[in-house]
C-alpha positions in Angstrom: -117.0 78.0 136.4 -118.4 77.5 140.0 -119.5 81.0 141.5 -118.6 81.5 144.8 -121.0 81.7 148.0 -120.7 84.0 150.5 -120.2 82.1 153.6 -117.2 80.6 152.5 -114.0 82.6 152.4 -111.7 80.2 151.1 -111.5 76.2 149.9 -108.6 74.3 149.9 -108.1 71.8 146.8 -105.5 68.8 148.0 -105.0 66.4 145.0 -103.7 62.7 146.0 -102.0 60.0 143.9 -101.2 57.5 146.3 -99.4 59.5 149.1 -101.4 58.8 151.8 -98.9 59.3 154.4 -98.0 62.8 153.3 -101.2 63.4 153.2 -102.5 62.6 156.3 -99.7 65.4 157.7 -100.6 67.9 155.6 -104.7 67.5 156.6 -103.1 67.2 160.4 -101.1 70.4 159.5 -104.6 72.6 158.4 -106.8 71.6 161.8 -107.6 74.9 163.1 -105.7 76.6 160.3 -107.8 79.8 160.5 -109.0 81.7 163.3 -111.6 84.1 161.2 -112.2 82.1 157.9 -114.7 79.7 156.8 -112.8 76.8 155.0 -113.7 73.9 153.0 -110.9 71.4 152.2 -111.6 69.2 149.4 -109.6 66.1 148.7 -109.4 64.9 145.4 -108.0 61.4 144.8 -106.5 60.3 142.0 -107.3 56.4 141.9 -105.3 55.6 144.9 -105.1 52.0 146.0 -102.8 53.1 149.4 -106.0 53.4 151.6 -105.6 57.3 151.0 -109.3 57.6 151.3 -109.9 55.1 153.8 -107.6 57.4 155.6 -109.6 60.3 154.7 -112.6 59.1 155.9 -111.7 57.7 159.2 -109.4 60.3 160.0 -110.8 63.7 158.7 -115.2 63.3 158.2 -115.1 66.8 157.6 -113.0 66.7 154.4 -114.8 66.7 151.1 -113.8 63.5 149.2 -113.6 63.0 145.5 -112.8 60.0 144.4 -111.5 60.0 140.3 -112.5 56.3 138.8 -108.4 57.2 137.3 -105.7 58.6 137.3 -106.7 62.0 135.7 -103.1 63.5 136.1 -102.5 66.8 138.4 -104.2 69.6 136.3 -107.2 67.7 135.4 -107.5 66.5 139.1 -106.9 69.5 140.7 -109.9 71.0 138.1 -112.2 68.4 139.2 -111.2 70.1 142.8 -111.2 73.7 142.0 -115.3 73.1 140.0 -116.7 71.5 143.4 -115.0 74.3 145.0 -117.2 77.3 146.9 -114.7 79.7 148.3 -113.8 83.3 147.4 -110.2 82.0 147.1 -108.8 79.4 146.2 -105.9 77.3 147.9 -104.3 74.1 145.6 -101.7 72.4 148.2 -99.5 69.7 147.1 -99.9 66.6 149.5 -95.8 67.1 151.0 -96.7 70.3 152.7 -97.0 71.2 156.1 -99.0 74.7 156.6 -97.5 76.5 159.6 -99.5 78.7 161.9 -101.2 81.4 160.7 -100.3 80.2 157.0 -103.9 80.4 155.4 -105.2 83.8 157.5 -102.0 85.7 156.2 -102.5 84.8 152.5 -106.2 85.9 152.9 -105.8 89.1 154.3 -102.8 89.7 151.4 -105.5 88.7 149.1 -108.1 91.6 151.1 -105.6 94.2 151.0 -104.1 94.2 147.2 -107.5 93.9 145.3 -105.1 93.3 141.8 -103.5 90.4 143.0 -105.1 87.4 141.4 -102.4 84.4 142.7 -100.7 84.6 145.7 -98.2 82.2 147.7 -96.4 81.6 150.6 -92.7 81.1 151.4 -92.0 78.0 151.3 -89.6 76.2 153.7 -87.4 72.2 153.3 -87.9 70.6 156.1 -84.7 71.9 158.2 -86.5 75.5 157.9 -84.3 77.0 155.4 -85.8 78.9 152.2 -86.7 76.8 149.5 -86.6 78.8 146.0 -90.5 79.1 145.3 -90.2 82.1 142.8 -89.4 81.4 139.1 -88.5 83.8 136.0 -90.4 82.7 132.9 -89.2 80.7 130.7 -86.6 82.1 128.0 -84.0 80.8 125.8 -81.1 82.7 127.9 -82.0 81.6 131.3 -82.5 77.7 130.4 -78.6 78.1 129.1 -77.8 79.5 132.2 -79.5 76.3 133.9 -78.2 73.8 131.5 -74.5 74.9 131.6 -74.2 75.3 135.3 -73.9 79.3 135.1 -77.0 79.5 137.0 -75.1 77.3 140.0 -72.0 78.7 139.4 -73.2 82.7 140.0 -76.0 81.9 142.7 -76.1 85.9 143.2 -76.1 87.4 140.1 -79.9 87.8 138.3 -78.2 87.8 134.8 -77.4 84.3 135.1 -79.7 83.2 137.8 -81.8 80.8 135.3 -85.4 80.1 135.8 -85.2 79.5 139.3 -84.1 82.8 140.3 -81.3 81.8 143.7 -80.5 84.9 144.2 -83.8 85.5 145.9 -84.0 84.7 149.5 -87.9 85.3 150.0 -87.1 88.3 152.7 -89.4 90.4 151.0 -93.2 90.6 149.3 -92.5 91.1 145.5 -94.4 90.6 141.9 -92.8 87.5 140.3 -93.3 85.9 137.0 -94.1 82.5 138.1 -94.8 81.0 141.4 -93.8 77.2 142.2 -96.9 75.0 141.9 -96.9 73.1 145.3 -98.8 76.0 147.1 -101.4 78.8 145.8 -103.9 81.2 146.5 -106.0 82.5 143.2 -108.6 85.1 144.4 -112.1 83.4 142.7 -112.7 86.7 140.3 -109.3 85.8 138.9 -110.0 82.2 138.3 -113.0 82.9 136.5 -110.8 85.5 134.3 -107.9 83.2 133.9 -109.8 80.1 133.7 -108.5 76.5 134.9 -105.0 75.0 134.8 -104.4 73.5 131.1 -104.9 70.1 131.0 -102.8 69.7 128.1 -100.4 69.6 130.6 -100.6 66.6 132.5 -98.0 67.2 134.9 -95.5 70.2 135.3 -95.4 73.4 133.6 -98.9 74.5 135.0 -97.2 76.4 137.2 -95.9 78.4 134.9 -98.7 78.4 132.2 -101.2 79.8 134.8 -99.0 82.7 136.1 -98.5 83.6 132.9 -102.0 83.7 132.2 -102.7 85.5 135.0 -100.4 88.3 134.1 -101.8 88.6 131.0 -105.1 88.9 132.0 -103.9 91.9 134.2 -103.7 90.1 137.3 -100.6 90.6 139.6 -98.9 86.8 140.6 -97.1 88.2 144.1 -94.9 85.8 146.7 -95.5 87.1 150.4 -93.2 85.9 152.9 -95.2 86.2 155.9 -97.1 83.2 155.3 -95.3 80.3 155.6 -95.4 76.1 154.7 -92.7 73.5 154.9 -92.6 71.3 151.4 -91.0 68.1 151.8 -90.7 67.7 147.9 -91.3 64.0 146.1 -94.7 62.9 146.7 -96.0 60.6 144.5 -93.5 61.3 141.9 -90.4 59.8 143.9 -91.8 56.2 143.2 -91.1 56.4 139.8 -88.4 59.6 138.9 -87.7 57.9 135.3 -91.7 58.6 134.2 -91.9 61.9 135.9 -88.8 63.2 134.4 -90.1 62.3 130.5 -93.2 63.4 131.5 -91.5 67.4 132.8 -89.9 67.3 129.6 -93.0 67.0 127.3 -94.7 69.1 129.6 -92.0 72.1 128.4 -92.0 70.9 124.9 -96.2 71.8 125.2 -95.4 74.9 127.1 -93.1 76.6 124.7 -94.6 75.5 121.4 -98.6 77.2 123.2 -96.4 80.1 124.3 -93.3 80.9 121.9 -95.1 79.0 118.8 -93.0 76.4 116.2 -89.5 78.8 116.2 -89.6 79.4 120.1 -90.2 75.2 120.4 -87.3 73.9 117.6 -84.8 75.9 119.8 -86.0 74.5 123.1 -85.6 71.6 121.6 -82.3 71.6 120.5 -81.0 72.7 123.6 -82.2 69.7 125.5 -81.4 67.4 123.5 -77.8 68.7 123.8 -78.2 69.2 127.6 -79.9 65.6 128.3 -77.0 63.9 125.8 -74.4 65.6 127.8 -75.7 64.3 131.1 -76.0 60.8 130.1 -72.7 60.9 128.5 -71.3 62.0 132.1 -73.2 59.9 133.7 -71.6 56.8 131.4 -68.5 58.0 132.0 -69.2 58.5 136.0 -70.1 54.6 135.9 -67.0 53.5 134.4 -64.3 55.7 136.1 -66.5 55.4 139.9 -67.8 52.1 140.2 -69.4 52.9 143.5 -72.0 55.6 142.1 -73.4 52.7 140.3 -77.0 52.9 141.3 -76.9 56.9 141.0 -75.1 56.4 137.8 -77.8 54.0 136.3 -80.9 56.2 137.3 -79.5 59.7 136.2 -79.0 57.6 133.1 -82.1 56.1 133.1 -83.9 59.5 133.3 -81.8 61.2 130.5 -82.3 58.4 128.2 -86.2 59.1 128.8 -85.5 62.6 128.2 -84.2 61.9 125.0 -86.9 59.8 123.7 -89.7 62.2 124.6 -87.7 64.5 122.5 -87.1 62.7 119.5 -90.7 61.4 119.9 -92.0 65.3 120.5 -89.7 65.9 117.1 -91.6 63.4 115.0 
């Protein structure tokens, strides 16, 4: 692991897959981001052929540039990132954010004040300022029900069937959570070096969760703290093709529950998807039929379960 140097306080890890647009805002977004920090953003692209690093170039000579010969994926990308990175902390941003003022001081001085912390993050905004839900529970059986049969939706304020993606949480306060959303974090460097890098046996998704939970583990507090603030405009690279990314989320839990919950833990997870995926394509078909109109909705949702499905069965082999 890369030992940090003392003149820089914090770098900043972007990883690209052909989102150059997004990410020229969000390298726009961090000019003059801090007022008492030294900060070195490093861009790490992912085989891009959008002129992302053209862009990047041209635009912003100051940014670090790595260029990966492929795609390597996000967890192996963003490690290329975090090993040419210097900084006492951390910061891995998703291309669709925009950092608001006073975003990257805030989460360092958290980071100063609560030595125990080892992965902060912000509060995290859509793009009409509301709260986007940036706080997760881990993963159990009971609360993937809860998402899968709509109780999660259906009881937004209660926490005992609030799901994984805990809505009754309005990010009004600073509090320990199990899991903080991947688009935006801060890892204090003594941490990382603890913890260790994001698994790259998960390509895509589910680091998120797999690193918080290392982090806990390792005795490191995971905290979300509101007075730092970014607006994430969600998609990215992934809304060119939904159909790959959605298989891709689902293998990515199959990995996650079979590393954390061993063979039992990953036959049930199983089971319940391939219930919960058969059910949406089956309203889906039936949405077709009896609502012509929906057709193009109605084909992709179906589309994506059917891909669900096979990564299942395939995972199952």
């Amino acid at each position: 692991m890369h030992k940090a140097i003392d003149c820089t306080d914090i770098s900043i890890v972007i990883l690209n897959t052909n989102d150059r647009i997004h990410l020229e805002g969000c390298l726009e977004s961090l000019a003059n981001c801090t007022k008492s920090r030294t900060v070195e953003i490093i861009v790490v692209d992912n085989a891009s052929s959008d002129g992302s690093c053209e862009m990047v170039e041209a635009r912003f000579p100051g940014v670090k540039l790595i260029r990966n010969e492929s795609d390597f994926g996000f967890t192996k990308g963003n490690n290329v990132g975090i090993k040419a990175s210097q900084g006492n902390y951390v910061y891995l941003l998703n291309t669709d954010l925009k950092i608001l003022d006073g975003c990257i001081d805030v989460l360092a001085d958290f980071l100063d004040q609560n030595p125990r912390v080892g992965l902060a993050g912000p509060k995290v905004l859509n793009a009409d300022m509301t709260h986007q839900s940036s706080c997760r529970r881990s993963p159990t059986l009971w609360n993937n029900v809860c998402d899968a049969t709509g109780l999660a939706r259906a009881f937004k304020g209660s926490k005992f069937f609030s799901g994984e993606h805990m809505l009754y949480f309005h990010g009004d306060r600073v509090m320990d959570v199990d899991v903080l959303v991947g688009c935006f974090s801060a890892m204090r460097r003594k941490a990382l070096d603890q913890v260790g890098l994001l698994d790259e046996g998960l390509y895509m998704y589910g680091d998120d969760l797999d690193w918080c939970k290392r982090c806990w583990e390792a005795g490191w507090r995971v905290v979300f703290c509101p007075g730092a603030e970014a607006i994430h405009y969600r998609g990215g690279s992934t809304k060119h093709d939904p159909v790959k990314y959605s298989a891709m989320q689902q293998r990515s839990l199959l990995y996650y529950w079979k590393k954390h919950h061993g063979l039992l833990g990953l036959a049930a997870i199983t089971c319940l998807s391939l219930v919960h995926s058969a059910i949406r394509y089956g309203f889906s078909a039936a949405q077709l039929v009896l609502k012509p109109s929906t057709r193009e909705q109605c084909l992709l949702r179906m589309k994506t379960n059917s891909a669900c499905l096979r990564a299942l069965v395939v995972a199952g082999k």
